[in-house]
C-alpha positions as CSV (number, residue, x, y, z in Angstrom):
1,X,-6.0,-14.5,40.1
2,X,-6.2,-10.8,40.9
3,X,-7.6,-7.6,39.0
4,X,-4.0,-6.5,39.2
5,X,-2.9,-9.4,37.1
6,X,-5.9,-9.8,34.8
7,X,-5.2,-6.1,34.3
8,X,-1.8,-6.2,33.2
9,X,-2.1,-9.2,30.7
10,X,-4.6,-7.9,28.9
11,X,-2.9,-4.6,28.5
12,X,-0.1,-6.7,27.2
13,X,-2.7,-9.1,25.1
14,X,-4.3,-5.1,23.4
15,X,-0.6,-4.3,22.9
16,X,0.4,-7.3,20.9
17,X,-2.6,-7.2,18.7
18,X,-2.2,-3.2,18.3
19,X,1.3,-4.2,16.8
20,X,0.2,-6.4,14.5
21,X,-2.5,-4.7,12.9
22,X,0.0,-1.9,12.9
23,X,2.4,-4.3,11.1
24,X,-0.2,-4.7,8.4
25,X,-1.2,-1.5,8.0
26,X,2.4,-0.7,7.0
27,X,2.7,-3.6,5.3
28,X,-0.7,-2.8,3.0
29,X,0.4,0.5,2.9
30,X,3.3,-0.3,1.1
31,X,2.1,-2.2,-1.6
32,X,-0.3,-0.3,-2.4
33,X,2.1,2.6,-3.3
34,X,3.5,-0.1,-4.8
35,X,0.8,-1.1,-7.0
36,X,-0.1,3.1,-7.6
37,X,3.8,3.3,-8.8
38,X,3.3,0.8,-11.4
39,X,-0.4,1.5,-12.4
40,X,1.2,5.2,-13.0
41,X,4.3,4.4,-15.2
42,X,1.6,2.1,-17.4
43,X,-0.5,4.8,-17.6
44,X,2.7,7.4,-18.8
45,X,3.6,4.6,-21.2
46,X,0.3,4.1,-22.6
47,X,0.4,8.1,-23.4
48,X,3.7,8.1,-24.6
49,X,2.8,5.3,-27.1
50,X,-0.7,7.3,-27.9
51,X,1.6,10.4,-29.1
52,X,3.8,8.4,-31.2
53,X,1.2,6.5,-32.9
54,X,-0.5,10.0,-33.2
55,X,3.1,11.5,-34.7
56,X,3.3,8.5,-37.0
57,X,0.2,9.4,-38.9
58,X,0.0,13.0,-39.0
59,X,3.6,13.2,-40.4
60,X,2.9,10.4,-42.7
């Protein structure tokens, strides 16, 4: 086999696996904006609910 041809399969062999881990960069990426999203609407809730409770007994 020459240099040539070791050469260009594993140029093609560091390309595949440079996709992939790409691929689940992306895909981690995207859930954890995912996950952020939801964590930050529970949080928004949880204040919301804190300010109501809070209205119910100072108007009380």
């Amino acid at each position: 086999m020459f240099i040539r041809t070791k050469l260009q399969i594993g140029h093609v062999v560091i390309f595949i696996l440079a996709m992939c881990i790409g691929t689940v960069v992306i895909s981690a990426v995207r859930t954890w904006q995912a996950v952020t999203d939801e964590s930050s609407f529970s949080y928004a809730q949880s204040l919301r609910a804190e300010g109501m409770r809070g209205d119910i007994y100072f108007c009380s």
